[in-house]
Each structure stands twice: as C-alpha cells, then as structure tokens.
C-alpha positions as CSV (number, residue, x, y, z in Angstrom):
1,X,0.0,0.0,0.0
2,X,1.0,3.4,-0.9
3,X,1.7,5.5,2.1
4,X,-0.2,8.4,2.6
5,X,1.2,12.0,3.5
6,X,-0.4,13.6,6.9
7,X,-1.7,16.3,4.4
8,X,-3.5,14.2,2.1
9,X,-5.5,12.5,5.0
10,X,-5.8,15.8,6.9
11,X,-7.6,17.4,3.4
12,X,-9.8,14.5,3.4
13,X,-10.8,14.1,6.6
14,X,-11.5,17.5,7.1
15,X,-14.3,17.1,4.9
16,X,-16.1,14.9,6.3
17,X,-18.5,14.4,9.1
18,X,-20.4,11.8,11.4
19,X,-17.3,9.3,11.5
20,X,-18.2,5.5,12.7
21,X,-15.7,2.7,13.3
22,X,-16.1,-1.1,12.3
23,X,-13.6,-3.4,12.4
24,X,-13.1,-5.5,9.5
25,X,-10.8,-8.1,10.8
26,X,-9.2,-9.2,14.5
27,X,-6.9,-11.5,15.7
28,X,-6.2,-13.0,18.7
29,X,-3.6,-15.0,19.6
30,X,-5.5,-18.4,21.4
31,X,-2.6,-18.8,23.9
32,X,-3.2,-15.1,25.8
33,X,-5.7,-14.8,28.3
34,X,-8.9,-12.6,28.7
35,X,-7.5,-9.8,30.9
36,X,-3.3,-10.7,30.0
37,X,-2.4,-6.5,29.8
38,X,-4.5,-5.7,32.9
39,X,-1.5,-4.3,35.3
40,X,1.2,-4.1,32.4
41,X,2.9,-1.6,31.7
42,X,1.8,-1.0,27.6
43,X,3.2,1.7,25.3
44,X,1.3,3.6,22.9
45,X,3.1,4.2,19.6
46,X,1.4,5.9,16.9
47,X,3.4,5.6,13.4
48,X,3.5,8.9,12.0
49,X,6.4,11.5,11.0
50,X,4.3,14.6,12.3
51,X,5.6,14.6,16.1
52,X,2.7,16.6,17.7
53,X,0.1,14.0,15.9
54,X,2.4,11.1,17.3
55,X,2.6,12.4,20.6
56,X,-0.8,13.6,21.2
57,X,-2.5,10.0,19.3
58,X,0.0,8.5,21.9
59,X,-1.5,10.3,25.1
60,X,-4.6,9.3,23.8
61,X,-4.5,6.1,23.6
62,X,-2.0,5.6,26.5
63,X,-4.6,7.0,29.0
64,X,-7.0,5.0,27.2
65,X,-5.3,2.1,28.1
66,X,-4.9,3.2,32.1
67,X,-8.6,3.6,32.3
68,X,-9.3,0.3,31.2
69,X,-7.0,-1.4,33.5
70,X,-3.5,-1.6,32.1
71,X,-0.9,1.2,32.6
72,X,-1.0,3.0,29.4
73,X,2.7,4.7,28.6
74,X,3.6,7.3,25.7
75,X,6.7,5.7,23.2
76,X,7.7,9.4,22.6
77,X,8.7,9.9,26.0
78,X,10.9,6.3,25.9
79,X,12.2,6.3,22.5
80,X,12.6,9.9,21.7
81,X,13.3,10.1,17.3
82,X,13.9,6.4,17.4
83,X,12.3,5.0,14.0
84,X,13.4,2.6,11.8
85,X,15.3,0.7,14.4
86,X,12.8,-1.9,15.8
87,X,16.0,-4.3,18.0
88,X,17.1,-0.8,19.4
89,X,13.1,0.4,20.4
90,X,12.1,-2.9,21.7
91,X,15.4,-3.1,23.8
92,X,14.4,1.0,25.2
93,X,11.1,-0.3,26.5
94,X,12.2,-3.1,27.6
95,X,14.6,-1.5,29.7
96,X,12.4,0.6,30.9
97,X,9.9,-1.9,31.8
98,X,7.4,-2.6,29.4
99,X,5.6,-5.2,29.1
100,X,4.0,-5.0,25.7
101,X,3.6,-2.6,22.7
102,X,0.3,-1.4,21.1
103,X,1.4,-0.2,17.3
104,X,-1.3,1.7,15.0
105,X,-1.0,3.0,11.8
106,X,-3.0,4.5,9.1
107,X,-2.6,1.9,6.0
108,X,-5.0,3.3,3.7
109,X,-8.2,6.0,2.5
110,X,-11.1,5.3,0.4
111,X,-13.5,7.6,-1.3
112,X,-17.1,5.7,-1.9
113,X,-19.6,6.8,-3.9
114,X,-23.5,6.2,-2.9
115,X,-26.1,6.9,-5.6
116,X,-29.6,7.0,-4.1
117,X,-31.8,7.3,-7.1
118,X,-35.3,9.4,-7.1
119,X,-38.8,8.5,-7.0
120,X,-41.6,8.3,-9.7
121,X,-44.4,6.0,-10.0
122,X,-46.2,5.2,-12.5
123,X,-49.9,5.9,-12.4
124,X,-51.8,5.4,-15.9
125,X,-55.4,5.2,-15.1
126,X,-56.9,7.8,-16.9
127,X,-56.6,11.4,-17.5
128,X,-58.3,12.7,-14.3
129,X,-56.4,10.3,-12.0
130,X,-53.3,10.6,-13.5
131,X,-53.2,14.7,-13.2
132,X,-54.3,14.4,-9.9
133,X,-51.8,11.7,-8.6
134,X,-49.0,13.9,-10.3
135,X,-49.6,16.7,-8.4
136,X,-49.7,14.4,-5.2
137,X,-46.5,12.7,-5.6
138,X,-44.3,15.1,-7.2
139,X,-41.0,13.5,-8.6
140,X,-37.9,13.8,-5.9
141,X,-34.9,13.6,-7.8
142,X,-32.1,11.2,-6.6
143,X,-29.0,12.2,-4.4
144,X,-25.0,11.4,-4.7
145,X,-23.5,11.1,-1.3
146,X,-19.5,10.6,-0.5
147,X,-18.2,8.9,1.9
148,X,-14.5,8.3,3.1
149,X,-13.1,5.5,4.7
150,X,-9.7,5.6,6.6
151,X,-7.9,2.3,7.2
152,X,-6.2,2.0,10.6
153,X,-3.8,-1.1,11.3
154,X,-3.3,-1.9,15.1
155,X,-1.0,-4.8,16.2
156,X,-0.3,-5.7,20.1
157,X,3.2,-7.3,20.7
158,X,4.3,-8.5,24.3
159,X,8.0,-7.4,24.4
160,X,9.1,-10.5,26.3
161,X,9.4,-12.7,23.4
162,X,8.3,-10.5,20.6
163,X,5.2,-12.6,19.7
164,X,2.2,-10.7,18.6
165,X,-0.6,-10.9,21.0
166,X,-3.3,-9.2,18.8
167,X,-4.2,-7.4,15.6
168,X,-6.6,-5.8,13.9
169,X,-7.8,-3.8,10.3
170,X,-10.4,-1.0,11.4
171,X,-12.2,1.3,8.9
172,X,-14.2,4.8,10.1
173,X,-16.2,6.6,8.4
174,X,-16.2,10.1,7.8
175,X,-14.0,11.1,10.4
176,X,-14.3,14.6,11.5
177,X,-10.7,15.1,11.6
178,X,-7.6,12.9,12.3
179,X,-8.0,14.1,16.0
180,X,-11.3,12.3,15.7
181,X,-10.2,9.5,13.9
182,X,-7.3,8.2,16.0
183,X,-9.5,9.0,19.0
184,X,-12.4,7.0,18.0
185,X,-10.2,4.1,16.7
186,X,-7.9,4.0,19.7
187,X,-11.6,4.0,22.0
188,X,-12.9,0.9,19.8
189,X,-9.3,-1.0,20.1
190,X,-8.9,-0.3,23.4
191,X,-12.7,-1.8,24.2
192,X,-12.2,-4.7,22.0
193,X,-8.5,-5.4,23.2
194,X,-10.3,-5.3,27.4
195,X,-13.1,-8.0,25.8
C-alpha cells in the first residue's frame, strides 16, 4: 500500500462528518488470556512522521489504556526520534519496563460513492387520476452522497518474546478530523482489546 502524507488524509478528513468505526478483521492470539495486559505496563506508539500528531494520538491512547486497566505509557517519551530501528526500540522499553507494545498506523483512505436514485411511480389510469396523482406525488430527484473510509492497522506485541498478541484492520467513516479519527479508533481498540 501506498503510504499516505499527513496532508492528504488531513484534506480528506476535514471534509467529512459523522465518522463511525467497524472493524473488518481481529486476531487474537488463542494462547493469551482474557485480561493478560491488565496491570502491564503498555506503550502507545502511533506511526506517523508529524511529532505533535504522534505524541498527542500516543496520550490518547495511553490514558485510554490506564482507564481500562492496564498502565497506558507514551513511546515518545521512551524512544525519543527512534524510527526505523525496531531491536534498538524494543530493547528501550524493555529497559524501561514494558511489558508489551500497542502499534497503530493508518494503512490506507477510500472515497465511496452512494447513488440513491429518485422517486416516480407510474400511475396510468386515466386522465383525471393521472393529473391528480401527479400533483400528489411530485417527482424527488435522486442524491449522490461521498463517503471516506480511513484504514487504521493496530497490532499488540508482548515485548518479552516479541510474539504478537493481537491485531486488527479497522475502517471509520467520515472522520471529523484525524484528532477524531485516531480517537475513536484507539476508543474501539482499546474496548475490544479489554473483551
């Protein structure tokens, strides 16, 4: 997948309105337990190269993650400009105590188009009926509606032994802005990763 400049998802998700989000897959690995980051020590990382959208999707979701039981810890604060190097990050939180990493990413941004045609019905009976059931149902004419749909990619490693404890593919719609988007999505993972 192509990746997609801050801009580009900023100009389309400032368009929109009334986001919702849905997952379209989830993974769980069968071996972890309901409740296994409840008391851990999790960082947030949000993959982005706009530092103030890291940092602040990274408080989000790390005091997302406090309030649902697991103590919720922002990467930026850890791994300073550390990208690219996964050994060296993974070795900084380990050092520094965590016990697992919660990764999201936008992978994607769709534009769909909903046609919604008008109404007429036919109504041949005769002159007189015809003229009056005209004027009573007046033709409406149809309506073109865009939506756009922003693919987030979330994946839960524990640090210990680098095995991936859960993943998922979300998609919202109409975000408001990518505030609202990350906020949303990081309230739905969050919520599903507690289930």
């Amino acid at each position: 997948m192509a990746r997609l400049s801050l801009i580009s998802v900023l100009t389309v998700v400032a368009l929109c309105a009334c986001s919702t989000t849905s997952f379209t897959s989830t993974w769980k690995d069968p071996e972890v337990r309901a409740g296994a980051l409840r008391g851990k020590t999790v960082a947030a990382i949000f993959v982005s190269k706009d530092i103030s959208l890291r940092r602040s999707a990274e408080v989000y979701i790390a005091n997302d993650l406090t309030n649902r039981g697991a103590k919720g810890i922002t990467a930026y604060t850890l791994l300073a400009d550390n990208h690219g190097d996964g050994d060296a990050a993974r070795a900084a939180l380990k050092a520094a105590g965590v016990d697992a990493a919660l990764i999201m990413r936008i992978t994607g941004k769709d534009q769909k188009v909903t046609y919604t045609p008008g109404t007429t019905a036919p109504y041949y009976r005769g002159f007189g009926p015809y003229f009056t059931y005209g004027y009573s149902t007046i033709h409406t004419s149809g309506a073109v509606s865009t939506d756009t749909v922003v693919s987030v990619e979330t994946l839960i490693y524990r640090l210990s032994d680098d095995k991936l404890m859960w993943a998922s593919t979300s998609r919202t719609t109409n975000p408001d802005n990518l505030s609202t988007l990350i906020d949303e999505t990081a309230d739905a993972i969050v919520k599903q990763v507690a289930k």
